[in-house]
N, C-alpha and C positions, 0 to 999 in steps of 0.2 A: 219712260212712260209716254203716251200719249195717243192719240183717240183713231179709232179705225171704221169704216164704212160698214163693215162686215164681216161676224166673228171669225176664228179660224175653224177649218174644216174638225167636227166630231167638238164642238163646245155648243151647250145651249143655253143659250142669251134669254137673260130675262130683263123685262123693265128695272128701272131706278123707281123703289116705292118711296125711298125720303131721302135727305140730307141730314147724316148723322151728325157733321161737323165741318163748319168751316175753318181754313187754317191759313195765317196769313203763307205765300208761296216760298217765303224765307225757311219757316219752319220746317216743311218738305223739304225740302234744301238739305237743311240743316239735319234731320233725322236721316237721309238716306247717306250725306257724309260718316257720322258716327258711325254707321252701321259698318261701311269700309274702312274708316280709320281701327277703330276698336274690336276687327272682328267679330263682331256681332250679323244678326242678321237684320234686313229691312221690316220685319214685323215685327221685331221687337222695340225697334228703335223709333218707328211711328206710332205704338203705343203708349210712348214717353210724350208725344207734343200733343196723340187724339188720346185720352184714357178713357176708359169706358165711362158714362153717364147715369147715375140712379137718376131713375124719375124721380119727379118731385110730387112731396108727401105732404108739406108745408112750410111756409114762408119764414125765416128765422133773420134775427140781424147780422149783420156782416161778423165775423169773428175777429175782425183786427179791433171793436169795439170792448170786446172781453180782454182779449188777451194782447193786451198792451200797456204798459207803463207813461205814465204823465209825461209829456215832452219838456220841452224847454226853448224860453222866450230865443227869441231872433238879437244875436248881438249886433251894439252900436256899432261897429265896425268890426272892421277885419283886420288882421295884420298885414303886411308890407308879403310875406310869401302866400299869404292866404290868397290875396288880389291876384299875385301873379297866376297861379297857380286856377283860381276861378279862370282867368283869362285865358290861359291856355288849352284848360278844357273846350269853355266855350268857345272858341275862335277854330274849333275843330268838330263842334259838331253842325252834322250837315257834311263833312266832307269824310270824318272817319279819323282815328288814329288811337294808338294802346299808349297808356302813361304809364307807372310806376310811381303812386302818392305814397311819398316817404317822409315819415317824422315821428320823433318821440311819441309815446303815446300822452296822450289831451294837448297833441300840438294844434288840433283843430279839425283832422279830417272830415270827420264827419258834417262839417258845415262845407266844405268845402262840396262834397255831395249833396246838401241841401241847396247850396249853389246855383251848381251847375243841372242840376235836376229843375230850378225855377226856370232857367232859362231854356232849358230844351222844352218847356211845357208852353212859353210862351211864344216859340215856333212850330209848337202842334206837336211837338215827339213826344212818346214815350220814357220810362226809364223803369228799369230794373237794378233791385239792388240786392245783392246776393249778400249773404252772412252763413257763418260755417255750417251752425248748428242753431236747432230750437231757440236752446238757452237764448240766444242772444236776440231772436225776435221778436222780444217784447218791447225792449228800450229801444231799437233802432224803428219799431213800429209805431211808437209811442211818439220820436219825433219827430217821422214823417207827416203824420196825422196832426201835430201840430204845425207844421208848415201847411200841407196841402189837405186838410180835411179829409173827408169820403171820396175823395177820389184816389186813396192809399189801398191796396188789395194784401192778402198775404197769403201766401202759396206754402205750404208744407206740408209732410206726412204726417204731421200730428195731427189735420185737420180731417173729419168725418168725410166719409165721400160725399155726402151732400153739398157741405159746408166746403170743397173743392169745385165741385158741380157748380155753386154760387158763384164763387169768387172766380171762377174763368168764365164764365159768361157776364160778368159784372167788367171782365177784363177785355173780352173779344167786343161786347157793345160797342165800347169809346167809354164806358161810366166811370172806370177806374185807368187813369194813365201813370200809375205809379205803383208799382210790383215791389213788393220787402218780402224774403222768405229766403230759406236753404236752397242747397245745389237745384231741385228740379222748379226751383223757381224760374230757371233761364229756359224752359218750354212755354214761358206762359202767353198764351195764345193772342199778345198785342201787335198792331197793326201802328207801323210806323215806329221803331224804335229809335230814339236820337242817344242814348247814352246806358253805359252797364255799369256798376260800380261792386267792384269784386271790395267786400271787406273784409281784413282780416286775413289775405289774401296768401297767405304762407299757413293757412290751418291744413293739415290733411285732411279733414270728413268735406273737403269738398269731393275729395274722388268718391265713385260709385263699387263698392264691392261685392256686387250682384249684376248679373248681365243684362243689359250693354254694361261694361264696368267705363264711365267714361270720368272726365276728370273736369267739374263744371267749369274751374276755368280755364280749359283747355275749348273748351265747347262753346263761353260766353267769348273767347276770343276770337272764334270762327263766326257765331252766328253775328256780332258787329262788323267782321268786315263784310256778309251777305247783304247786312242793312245799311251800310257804309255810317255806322255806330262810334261812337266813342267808347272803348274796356278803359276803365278807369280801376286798375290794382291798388289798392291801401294798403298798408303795412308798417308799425313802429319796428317790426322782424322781419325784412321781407325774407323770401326762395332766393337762394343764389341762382334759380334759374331767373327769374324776374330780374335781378339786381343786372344781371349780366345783359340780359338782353332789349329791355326796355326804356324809351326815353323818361329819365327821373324827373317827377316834380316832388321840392324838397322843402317841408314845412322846418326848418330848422330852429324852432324854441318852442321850450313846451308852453302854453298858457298860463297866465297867473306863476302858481311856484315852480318851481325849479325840481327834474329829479331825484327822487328821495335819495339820502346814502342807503348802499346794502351793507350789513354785517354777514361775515360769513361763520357760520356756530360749527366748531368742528367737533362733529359728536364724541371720535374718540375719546375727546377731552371730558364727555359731560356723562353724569351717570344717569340723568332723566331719557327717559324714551318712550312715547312721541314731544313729547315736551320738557325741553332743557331748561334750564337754570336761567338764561338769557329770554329766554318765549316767554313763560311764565310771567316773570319781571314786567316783561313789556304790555300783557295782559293786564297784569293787576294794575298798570299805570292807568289805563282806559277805564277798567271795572271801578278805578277811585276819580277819576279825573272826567271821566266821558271819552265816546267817540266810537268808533268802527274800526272792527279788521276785519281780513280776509285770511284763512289759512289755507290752503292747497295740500291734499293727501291724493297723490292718484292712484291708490288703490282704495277699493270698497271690501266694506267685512268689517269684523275683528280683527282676524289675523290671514295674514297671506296664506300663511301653511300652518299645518299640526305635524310634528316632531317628536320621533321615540325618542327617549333619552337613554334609553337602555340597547335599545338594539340602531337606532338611527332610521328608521322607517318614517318616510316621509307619508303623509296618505293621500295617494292620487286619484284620481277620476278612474275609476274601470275602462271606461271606453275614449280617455284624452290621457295623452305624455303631462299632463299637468297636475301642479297641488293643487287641493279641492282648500276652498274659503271657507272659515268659519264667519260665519254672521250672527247677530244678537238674537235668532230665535233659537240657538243653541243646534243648530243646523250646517252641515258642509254643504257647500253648492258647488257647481263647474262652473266657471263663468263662458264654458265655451261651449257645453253642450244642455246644460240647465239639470243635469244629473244633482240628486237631492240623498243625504241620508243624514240620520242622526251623531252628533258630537257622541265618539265612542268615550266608555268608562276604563277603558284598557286597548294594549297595542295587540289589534289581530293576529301580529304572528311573535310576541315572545309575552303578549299579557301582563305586558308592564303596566303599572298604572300613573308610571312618573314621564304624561305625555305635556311638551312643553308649546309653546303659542309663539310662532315665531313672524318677527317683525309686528305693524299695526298697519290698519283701515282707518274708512273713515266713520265707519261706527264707534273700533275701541278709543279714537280722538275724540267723539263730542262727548262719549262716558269718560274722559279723564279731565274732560274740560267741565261738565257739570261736577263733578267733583271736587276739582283744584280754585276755580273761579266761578262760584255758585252763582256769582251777580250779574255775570252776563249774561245775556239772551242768545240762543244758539238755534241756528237756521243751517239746516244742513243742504248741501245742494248735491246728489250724482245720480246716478241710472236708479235708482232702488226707491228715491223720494222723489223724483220730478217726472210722475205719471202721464202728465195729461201737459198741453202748454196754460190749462186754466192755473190748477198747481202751479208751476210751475213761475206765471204771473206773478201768484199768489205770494208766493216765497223772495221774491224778488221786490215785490210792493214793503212787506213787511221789514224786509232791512232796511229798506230808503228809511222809511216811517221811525227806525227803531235807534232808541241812543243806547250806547252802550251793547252793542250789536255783534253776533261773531258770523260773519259766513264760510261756511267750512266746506269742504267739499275736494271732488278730482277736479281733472282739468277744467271742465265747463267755468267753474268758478274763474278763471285767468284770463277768458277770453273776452275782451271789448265791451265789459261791465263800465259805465264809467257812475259812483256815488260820492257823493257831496260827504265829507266826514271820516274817510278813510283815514285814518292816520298810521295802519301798521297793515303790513301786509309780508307773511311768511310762507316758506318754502317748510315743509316739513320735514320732507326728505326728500333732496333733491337728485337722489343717486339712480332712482325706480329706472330711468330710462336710459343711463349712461353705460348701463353693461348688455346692451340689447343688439346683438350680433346685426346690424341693420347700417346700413353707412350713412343714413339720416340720423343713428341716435345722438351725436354731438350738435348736430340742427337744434332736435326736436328740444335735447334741455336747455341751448341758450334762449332760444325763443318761449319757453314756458315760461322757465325763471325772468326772464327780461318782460314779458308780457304783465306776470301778477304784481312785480317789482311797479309798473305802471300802474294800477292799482291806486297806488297809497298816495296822499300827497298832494291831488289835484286842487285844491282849496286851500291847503295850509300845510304846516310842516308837516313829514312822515319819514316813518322810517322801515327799510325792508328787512329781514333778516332768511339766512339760508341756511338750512342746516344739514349737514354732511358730512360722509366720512371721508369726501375725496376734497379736501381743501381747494389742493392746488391744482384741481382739473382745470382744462383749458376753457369749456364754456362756461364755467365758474368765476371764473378769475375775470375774462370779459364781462359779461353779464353782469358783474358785480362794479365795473366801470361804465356800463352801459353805451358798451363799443362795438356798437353793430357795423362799423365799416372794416374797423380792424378784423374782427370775426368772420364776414361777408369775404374779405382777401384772402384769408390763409385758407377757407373751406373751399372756394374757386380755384387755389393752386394748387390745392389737395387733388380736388376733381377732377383738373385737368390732365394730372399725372398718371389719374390711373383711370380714367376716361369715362368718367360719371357725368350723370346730369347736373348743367346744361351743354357739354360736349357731346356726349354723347347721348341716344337716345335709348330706354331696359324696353325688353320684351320677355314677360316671365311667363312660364307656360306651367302650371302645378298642373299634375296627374294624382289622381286615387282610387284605391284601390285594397281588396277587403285582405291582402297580403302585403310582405313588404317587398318581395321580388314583381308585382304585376306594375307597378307605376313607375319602378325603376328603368324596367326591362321597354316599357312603352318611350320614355324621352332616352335612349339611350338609340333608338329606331332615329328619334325626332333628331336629335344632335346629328346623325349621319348624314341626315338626307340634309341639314341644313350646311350643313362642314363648321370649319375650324370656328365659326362665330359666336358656337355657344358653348356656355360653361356651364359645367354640372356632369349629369345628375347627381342633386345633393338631398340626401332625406329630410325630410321636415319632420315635426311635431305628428304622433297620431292623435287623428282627431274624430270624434264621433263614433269608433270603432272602427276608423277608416285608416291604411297606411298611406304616406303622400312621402311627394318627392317634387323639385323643384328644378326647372330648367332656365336660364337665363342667357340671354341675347343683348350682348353692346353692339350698337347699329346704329348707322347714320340715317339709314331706310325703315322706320318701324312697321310701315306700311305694307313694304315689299316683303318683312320678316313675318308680320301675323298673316299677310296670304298665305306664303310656304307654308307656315305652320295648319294653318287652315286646309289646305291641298294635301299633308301628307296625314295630318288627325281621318281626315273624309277616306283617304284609300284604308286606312288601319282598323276603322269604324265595326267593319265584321267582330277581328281580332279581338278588341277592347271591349264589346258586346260579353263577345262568349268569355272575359277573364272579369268582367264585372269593374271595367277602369274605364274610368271618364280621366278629364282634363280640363281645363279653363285657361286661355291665354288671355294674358291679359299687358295690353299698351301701356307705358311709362306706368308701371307701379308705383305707390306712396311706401309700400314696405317690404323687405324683404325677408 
């Protein structure tokens, strides 16, 4: 880019009637990198830092005033890693550098960000603080805003266009120098950035899985070194890609008590289901004694699937490879294409009527839970009750508030909650992710299990409990010692063996297409032209009525591999028209 005397021959030049938007010069930077890293294009990826603007209708309050949770006073002191750890941040901003903030979970982090955020603010910088998901930006907004008042902004999709409209213009002024929101937080349009604080920093939903598909902190670690910023990564789980490559600061003791023990409930043994003999117990100890849990179902529904018991007929989605969810309105849903029909009274194809409910959600949990322990108060948390971030709040105020309290829910519940009273915190079934053909799924459960295990305990005693039919799995067995180094080694010499990230760099290219010969036939073209690099084609799931098929690239060059891929899609683009197949490549995937 840049400015010319005199348009070129056959364009006509009009005036500049206004200035849509000013954008610090990092951010261009920064949007037209993505657009080459991630195969994207420049218009799409300058749409991420300029977004379009509704006019304004009328004046409202800032939304981090709604939709935030009560902070918490500033402690007497720090601990002895705290200090160091403040210090090292600080003694780097202004010149730039990536950490890795590693410790137990309530070893402190989060003050550690409250930190090093006062001190970049009173050398004029900015800070950005990134968190996975919604859920978690109530309390991390809640104790921003008790540290730094109205000068705390909060950027998310759950926010109205307006109420984005506000809050980036409250951010571009100078009025707000402190940013708390999800991944498209790290666009928001501040001038002078001194520090990034990735939290939580091993969640997946930071990647984007919609185009630009980018990976925020992959992005939050570029646009720091454009600002010569500090990316400060948190993690009591980090990424073995983090662990491996970044200089560690290490909170080594939790605060106040000490990590809960885990018990591991090996369901074979137990005949209750979603709740064993051992849960229950520990429930009714809190329903007679007081206090809070937390239980974790990561699936939603009643039931996963419905099951002939006569002929074996699962009932799937018309147009998805998947079981369709029973839910409490006596309704099947997709959860992947929002396909809807009624709980049948017999099996479609042999009219049985002995149709069975296999496994549990987190509906048929809170109906076994108001049933078994009528005396608790149950607050459910997933996709289906946490509409709005007001909700959402809402649900989140009332457990603090509430004794004898149960919060139940999928993952959201595990993630960087931290409540005063927890004293039980369970795994309901911790198997959901371990059979998930994806070379993350051994990650993905010791980091749940180890995240909600965090949980319980922070104030006073508590106790974890896991419940399972694979006992002796191996992030089980960790997880249950709370041995994220031991864990962190054997998954890096895993990876290294067979040349996974952080070795190596994935480039996945999915095709679809309204047959199952037109997406295979298309990356089978792609694999040629790239040679021996890539593996596949391998069919996926159909989805939407769609067939797909997946191509995958270990590459030291991901850059150089989404171009190719990008040069030989552009010559094929006729071909793929006329058979009605697209494709989506997509840099370092979170899943496969």
């Amino acid at each position: 880019m840049g400015v010319v005397e005199a348009p070129p021959a056959g364009v006509d030049a009009r005036p500049v009637e206004k200035v849509v938007h000013e954008l610090p010069p990092a951010l261009v930077d920064l949007a037209l990198w993505l657009a080459e890293y991630y195969g994207s294009t420049p218009a799409r990826a300058l749409e991420l830092v300029a977004p379009v603007r509704p006019a304004r209708r009328k004046e409202q309050a800032p939304p981090g005033e709604r939709q935030s949770l009560e902070g918490e006073a500033e402690p007497e002191r720090l601990s002895e890693d705290q200090l160091a750890a403040v210090g090292a941040v600080v003694d780097a901003i202004g010149s730039g550098g990536h950490y890795l903030l590693y410790g137990p979970t309530g070893s402190g982090k989060t003050e550690v960000y409250l930190q090093a955020a006062a001190a970049a603010l009173e050398r004029g910088l900015g800070t950005i603080v990134l968190v996975p998901e919604i859920a978690l930006a109530p309390q991390t907004v809640g104790r921003f805003r008790a540290r730094f008042g109205d000068s705390v902004a909060i950027l998310h999709s759950g926010l109205t266009d307006a109420e984005r409209r506000d809050e980036r213009e409250r951010i571009a002024s100078g009025e707000a120098r402190v940013v708390v929101g999800a991944r498209s937080a790290i666009f928001a349009p501040m001038h002078g950035v001194g520090l990034i604080c990735i939290d939580e920093e091993h969640d997946p939903s930071y990647k984007q899985e919609s185009d630009p598909r980018y990976d925020a902190r992959t992005v939050a670690a570029k646009r720091a070194a454009l600002e010569g910023a500090v990316a400060l990564y948190g993690s009591a789980t980090p990424r073995p890609e983090s662990w491996e490559r970044l200089e560690r600061l290490e909170l080594r003791e939790r605060l106040g008590a000490k990590l809960p023990p885990v018990r591991i409930v090996d369901l074979r043994r137990e005949a209750g289901y979603p709740l064993s003999a051992p849960l229950l117990a520990e429930l009714g100890r809190i329903a007679e004694s007081g206090g809070k849990a937390i239980l974790l179902l990561n699936r939603r529904g009643i039931a996963p699937a419905l099951h002939c018991r006569a002929c074996g007929t699962t009932f799937r989605c018309p147009d998805c490879d998947v079981a369709l969810v029973l839910h409490r309105d006596e309704r099947l849903y997709c959860h992947h294409c929002g396909h809807v029909e009624p709980e049948p009274d017999a099996c479609p194809v042999c009219r049985s009527t002995e149709i069975a409910r296999i496994g549990a959600g987190t509906q048929r949990l809170e109906r076994e839970l108001a049933a078994k322990v009528p005396e608790l108060e149950l607050i459910r948390l997933d996709a289906d009750t946490a509409a709005n971030p007001e909700e959402l709040a809402a649900a989140l105020r009332r457990f603090r508030e509430t004794d004898r309290a149960v919060l139940l829910g999928t993952q959201m519940v595990a993630k960087g909650h931290h409540f005063a009273g927890v004293e039980l915190a369970a795994v309901v079934d911790a198997d959901t992710g371990l059979g998930l053909p994806d070379f993350r799924a051994e990650e993905r459960t010791f980091q749940l299990v180890t995240q909600l295990a965090g949980r319980s305990g922070r104030d006073a005693p508590g106790r974890v409990l896991v419940q399972t039919f694979q006992p002796d799995a191996r992030p089980l067995a960790l997880a249950a010692n709370h041995d994220v180094p031991r864990f962190l080694a054997d998954e890096l010499a895993r990876r290294r063996e067979l040349g996974y990230p952080p070795f190596r760099h994935l480039v996945r290219v999915v095709a679809t297409g309204p047959d199952e010969r037109g997406p295979t036939a298309l990356l089978e073209e792609l694999k040629a032209g790239l040679g021996a690099e890539a593996l596949g084609p391998a069919p996926l799931l159909r989805l939407r009525g769609k067939h797909r098929a997946q191509l995958v690239s270990k590459t030291d060059e991901p850059r150089r591999v989404a171009a190719r891929v990008a040069q030989l899609l552009a010559a094929a683009a006729p071909a793929m028209s006329k058979a009605g197949v697209t494709a989506v490549v997509d840099v370092d995937p979170q899943s496969l």
